[in-house]
C-alpha positions in Angstrom: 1.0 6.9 -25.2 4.0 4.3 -25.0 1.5 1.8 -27.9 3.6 1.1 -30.5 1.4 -0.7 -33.6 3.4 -2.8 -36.0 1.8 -4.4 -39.2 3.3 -7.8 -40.7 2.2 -8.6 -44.4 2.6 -11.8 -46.3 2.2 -11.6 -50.0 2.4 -15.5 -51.9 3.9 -14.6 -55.2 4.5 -18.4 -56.2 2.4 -21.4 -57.5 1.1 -23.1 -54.6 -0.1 -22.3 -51.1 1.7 -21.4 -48.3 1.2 -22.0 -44.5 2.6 -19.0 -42.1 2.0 -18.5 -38.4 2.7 -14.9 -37.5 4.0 -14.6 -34.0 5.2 -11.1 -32.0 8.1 -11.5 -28.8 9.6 -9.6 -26.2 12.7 -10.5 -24.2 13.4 -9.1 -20.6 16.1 -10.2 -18.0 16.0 -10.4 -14.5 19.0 -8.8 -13.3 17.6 -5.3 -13.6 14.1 -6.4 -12.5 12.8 -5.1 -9.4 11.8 -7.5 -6.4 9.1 -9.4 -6.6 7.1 -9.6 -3.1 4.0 -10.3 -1.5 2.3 -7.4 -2.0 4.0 -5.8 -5.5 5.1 -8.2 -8.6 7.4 -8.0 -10.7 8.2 -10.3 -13.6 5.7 -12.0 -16.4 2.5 -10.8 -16.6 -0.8 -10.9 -18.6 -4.2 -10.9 -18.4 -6.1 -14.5 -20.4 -9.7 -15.2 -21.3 -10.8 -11.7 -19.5 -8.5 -12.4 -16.4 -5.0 -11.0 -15.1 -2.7 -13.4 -14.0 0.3 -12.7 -11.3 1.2 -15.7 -10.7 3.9 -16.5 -12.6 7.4 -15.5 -11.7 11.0 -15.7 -13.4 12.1 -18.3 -11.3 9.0 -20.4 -12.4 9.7 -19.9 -15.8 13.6 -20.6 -15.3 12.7 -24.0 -13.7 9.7 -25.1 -16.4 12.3 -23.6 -19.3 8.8 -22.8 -21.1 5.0 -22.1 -19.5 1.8 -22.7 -22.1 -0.8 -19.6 -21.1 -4.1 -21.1 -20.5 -6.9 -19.9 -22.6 -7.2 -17.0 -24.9 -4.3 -14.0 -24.3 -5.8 -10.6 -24.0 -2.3 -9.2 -23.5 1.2 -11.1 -22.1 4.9 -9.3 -21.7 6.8 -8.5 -18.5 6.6 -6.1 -15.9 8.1 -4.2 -12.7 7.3 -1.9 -10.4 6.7 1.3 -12.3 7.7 -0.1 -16.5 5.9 -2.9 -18.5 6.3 -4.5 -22.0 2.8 -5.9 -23.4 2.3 -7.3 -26.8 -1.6 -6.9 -27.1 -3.3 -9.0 -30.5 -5.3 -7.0 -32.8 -8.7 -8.6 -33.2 -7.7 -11.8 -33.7 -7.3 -14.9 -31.3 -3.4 -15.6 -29.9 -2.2 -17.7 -27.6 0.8 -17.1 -25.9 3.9 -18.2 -23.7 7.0 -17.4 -21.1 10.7 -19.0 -22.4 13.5 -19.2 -20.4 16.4 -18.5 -23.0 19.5 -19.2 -20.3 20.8 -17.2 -17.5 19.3 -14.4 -16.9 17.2 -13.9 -20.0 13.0 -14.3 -20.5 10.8 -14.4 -23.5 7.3 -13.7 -24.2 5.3 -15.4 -27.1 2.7 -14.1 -28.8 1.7 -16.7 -31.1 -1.1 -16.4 -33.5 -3.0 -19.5 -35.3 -0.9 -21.0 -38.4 -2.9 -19.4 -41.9 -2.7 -21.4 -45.6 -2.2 -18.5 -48.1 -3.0 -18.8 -51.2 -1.1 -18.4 -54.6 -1.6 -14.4 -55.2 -3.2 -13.4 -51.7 -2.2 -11.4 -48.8 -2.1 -12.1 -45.2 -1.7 -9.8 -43.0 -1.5 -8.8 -38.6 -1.4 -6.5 -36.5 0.1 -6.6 -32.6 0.5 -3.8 -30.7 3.5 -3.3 -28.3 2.9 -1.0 -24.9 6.8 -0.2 -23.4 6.6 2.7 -20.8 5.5 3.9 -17.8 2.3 2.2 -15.9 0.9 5.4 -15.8 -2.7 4.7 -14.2 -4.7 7.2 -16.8 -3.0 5.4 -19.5 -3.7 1.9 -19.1 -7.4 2.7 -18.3 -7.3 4.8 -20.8 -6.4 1.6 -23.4 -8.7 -1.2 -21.0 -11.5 1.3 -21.7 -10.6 1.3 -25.6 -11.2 -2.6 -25.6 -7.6 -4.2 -24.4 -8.9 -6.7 -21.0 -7.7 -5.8 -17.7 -5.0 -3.5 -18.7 -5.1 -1.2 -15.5 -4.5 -4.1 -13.1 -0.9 -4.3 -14.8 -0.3 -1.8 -12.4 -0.9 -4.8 -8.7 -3.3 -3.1 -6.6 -4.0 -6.4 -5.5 -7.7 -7.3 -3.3 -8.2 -3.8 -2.0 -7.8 -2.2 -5.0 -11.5 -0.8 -4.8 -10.2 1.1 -2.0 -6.7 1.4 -3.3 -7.6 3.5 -6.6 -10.4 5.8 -5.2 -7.3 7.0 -2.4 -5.3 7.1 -5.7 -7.5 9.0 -7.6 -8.1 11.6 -4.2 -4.2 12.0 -3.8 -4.0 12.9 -7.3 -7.1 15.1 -7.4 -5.8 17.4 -4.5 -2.4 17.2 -6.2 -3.7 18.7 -9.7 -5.4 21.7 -7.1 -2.0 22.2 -4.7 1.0 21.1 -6.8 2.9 19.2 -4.2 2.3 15.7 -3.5 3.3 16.4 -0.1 0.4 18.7 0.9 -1.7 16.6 -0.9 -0.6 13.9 1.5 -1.7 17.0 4.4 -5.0 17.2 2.7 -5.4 13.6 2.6 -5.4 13.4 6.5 -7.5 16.8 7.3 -10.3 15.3 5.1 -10.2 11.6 6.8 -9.9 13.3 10.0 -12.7 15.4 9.6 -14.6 12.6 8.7 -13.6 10.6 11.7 -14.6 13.1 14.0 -18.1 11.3 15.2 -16.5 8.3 15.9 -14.1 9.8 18.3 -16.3 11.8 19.6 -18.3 8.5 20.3 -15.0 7.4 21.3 -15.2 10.1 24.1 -18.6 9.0 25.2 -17.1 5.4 25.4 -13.7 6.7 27.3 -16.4 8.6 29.9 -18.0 5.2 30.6 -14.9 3.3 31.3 -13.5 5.8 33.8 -17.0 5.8 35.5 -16.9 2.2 36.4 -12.9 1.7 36.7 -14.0 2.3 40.8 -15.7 -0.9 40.5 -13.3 -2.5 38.3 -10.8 -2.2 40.4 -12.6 -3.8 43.4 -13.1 -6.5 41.3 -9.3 -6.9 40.6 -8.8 -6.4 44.6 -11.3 -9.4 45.0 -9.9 -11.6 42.4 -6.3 -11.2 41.9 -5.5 -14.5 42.8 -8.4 -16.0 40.6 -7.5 -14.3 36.9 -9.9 -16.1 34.8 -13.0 -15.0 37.9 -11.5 -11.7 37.3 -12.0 -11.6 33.9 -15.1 -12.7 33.7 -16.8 -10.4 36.4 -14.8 -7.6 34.5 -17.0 -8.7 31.2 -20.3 -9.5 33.1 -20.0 -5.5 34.6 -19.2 -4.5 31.0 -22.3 -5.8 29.6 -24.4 -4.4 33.2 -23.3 -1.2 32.2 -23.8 -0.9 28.6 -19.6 -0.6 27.9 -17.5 -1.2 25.3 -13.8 -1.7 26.1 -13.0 -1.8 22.4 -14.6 1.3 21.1 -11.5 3.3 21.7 -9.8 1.0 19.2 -12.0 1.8 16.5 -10.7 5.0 14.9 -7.4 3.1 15.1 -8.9 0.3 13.1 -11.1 2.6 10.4 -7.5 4.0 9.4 -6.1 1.0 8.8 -7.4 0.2 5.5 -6.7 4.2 4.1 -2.6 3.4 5.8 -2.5 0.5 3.7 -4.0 1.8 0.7 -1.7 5.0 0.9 1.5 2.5 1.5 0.3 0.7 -1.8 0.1 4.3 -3.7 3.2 5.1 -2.9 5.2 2.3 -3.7 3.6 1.6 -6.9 2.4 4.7 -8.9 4.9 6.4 -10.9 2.9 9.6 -10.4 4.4 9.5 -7.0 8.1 8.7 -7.8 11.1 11.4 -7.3 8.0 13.9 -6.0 9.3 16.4 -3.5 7.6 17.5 -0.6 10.0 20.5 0.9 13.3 21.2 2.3 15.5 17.5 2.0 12.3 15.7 1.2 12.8 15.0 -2.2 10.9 11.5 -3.1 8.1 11.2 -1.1 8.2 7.3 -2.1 11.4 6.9 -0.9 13.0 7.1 2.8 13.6 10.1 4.6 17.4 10.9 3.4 18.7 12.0 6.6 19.6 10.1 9.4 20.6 10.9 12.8 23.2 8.5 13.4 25.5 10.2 10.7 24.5 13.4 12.0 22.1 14.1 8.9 25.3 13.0 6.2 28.4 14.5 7.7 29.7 11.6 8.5 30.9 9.4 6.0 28.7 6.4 6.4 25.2 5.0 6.2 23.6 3.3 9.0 21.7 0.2 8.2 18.0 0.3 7.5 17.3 -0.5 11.1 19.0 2.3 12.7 18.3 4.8 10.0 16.2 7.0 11.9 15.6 10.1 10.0 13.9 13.6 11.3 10.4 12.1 10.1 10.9 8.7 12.0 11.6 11.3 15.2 8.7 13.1 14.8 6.1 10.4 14.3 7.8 8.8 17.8 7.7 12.5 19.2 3.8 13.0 18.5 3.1 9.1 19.0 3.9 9.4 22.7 2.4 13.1 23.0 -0.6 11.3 21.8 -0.3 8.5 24.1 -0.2 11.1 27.1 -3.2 12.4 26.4 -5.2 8.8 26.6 -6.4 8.1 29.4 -3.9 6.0 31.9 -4.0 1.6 32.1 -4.4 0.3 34.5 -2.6 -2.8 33.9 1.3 -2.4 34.6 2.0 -4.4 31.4 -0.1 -2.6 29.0 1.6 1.2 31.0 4.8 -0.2 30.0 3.2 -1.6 26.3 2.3 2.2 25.8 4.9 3.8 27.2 7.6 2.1 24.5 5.3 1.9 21.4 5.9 5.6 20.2 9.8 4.6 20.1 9.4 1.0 18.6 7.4 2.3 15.9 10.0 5.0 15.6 12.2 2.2 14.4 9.9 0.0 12.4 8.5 3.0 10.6 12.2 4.8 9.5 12.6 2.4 6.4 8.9 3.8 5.2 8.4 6.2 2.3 8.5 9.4 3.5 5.1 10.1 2.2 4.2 7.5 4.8 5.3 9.0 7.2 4.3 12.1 6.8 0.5 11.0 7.0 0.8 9.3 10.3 2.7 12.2 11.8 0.2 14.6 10.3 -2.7 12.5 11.8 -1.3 12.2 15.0 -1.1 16.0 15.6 -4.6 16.2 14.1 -5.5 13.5 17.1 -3.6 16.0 19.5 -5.5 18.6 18.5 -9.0 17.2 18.4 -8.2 15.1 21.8 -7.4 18.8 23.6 -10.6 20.5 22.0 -12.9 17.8 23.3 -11.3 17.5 26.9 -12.0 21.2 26.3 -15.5 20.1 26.0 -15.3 17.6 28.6 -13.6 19.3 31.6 -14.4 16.1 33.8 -12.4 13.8 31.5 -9.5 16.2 31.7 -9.0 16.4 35.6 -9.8 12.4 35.8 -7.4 12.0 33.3 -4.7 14.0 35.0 -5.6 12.3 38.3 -5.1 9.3 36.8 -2.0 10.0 35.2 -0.8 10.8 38.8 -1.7 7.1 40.0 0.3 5.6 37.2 2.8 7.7 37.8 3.2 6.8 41.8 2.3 3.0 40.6 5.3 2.2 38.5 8.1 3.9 40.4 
């Protein structure tokens, strides 16, 4: 898929030998290249002794006018986002280089070693040329066949070990359900269900905080002029009682890695691109197409990225802050105020996301509503202390 094989042949029909050097290129401009970032690149690309290299951009090669590979190429050409071009040698050793050509032109070199021919022989080599789609079967599809590094033309980057499994899941429940979008659904149900322990161990943890916040707050009584006394007597009755303030956090931080890797997926396979979900959800890799400002395109402008808030945007800042009321209440004034704007600050930061994005962290946030509810349901005492302490906040910051 996409390999294009192209043989060169030599033949010396004279009286004395002759010295060739077959070479392959590929030229690529920047001005329809996509961005090059931290986390995705875009521009020259190749993998060298057994190792893909990144590092090189087109401004780099713009500045040196020509950059000298190191070592032997495995494969060199340019890529983007979703497309590359790859010349990959046949068998035999190449080395290879990026040219600036002026403006807003690249090439890529593909050199092979300089052969004397012979009067009456035959010299001939093979390059193959990949120019398509970075679909993720197909390049390990050719790295398995004996071409280095091939999948990691596609930039997973560090976490790709954690990347490419949630890749290969997402894909899996796609090829069951046909929508990428309630494959997305299925994503969260099963990393929900497998967080389940740990916030049920969050519960045990949110059972011993409110059973010593009595004594906590005696200790902020006694010390409030003293803040560093405070804080240590607060951490010395933490360790007396066996408590951890952080374990509440830790569901937040075990999803952190699977919101990243999911962010990654969707900005960078082209098995996601242009995939609907439902209704005007059309490219899950792409921002939600409706905004509220121009109420949902019937006015003719488009806010900027900032103030784009969409229905999805809404709805994650709707069932963020119906999550937050169910946690139990601060007692710190700062951090009641902290929680009580997040839902709507992320609301903003989260509208330029794909809507695929989006969809998981509104998805898990009604799975959090739902599991919180069931296990007040199971713990009737955290229910009316958290409802009688919702009262106290609420008295405490009018």
């Amino acid at each position: 898929d996409y390999m294009i094989t192209a043989t060169q042949s030599v033949v010396n029909r004279g009286g004395a030998p002759v010295t060739v050097r077959p070479f392959a290129l590929v030229n690529r401009t920047d001005k329809t290249a996509s961005l090059d970032s931290f986390n995705v690149h875009s521009g020259p690309i190749g993998a060298f002794d057994g190792s893909a290299n990144f590092g090189t951009n087109y401004e780099d090669v713009r500045e040196a006018g020509t950059i000298a590979n190191p070592g032997k190429t495995n494969w060199v050409g340019f890529t983007d986002v979703y497309w590359l071009s790859a010349l990959i040698p046949d068998k035999v050793q190449a080395t290879s280089d990026f040219r600036s050509l002026g403006g807003s032109i690249f090439r890529s070199d593909l050199l092979y070693r300089s052969v004397a021919i012979a009067p009456g022989q035959q010299l001939t080599r093979t390059t193959r040329l990949f120019a398509g789609a970075k679909e993720s079967a197909v390049l390990d599809r050719y790295e398995e066949s004996g071409i280095a590094r091939f999948g990691l033309a596609i930039d997973w980057g560090w976490f790709r070990w954690f990347e490419k499994p949630i890749f290969m899941l997402l894909t899996a429940l796609f090829h069951t359900v046909g929508n990428f979008g309630v494959a997305i659904i299925l994503l969260t149900l099963i990393v929900r269900g497998i967080m389940f322990p740990v916030a049920q161990r969050q519960f045990a943890s949110m059972a011993a905080m409110r059973a010593i916040q009595p004594k906590m707050k005696a200790i902020q009584d006694r010390y409030k002029d003293d803040k560093q006394k405070q804080q240590q007597e607060i951490m010395a009755l933490y360790k007396q009682e066996g408590v951890n303030p952080l374990a509440g956090c830790l569901p937040i931080f075990l999803q952190i890695p699977i919101f990243f890797a999911l962010y990654k997926v969707l900005i960078l396979a082209i098995e996601m691109r242009h995939q609907p979900f439902a209704l005007w959800i059309k490219d899950l890799s792409a921002p939600d197409p409706l905004h509220i400002l121009n109420l949902f395109g019937l006015l003719p402008f488009t806010p900027p990225s900032f103030l784009a808030i969409g229905v999805l945007a809404l709805l994650l800042g709707i069932t963020m802050y119906f999550q937050f009321k169910l946690n139990p209440a601060a007692m710190d004034p700062i951090q009641q105020q902290m929680f009580a704007i997040m839902p709507w600050v992320m609301m903003f930061v989260m509208a330029p996301f794909a809507a695929g994005l989006l969809i998981y962290w509104i998805t898990s946030n009604i799975l959090t509503i739902a599991q919180q509810k069931y296990l007040y349901s199971k713990h009737p005492q955290l229910k009316a202390q958290a409802s009688k302490d919702a009262v106290v906040t609420a008295r405490s910051t009018k």
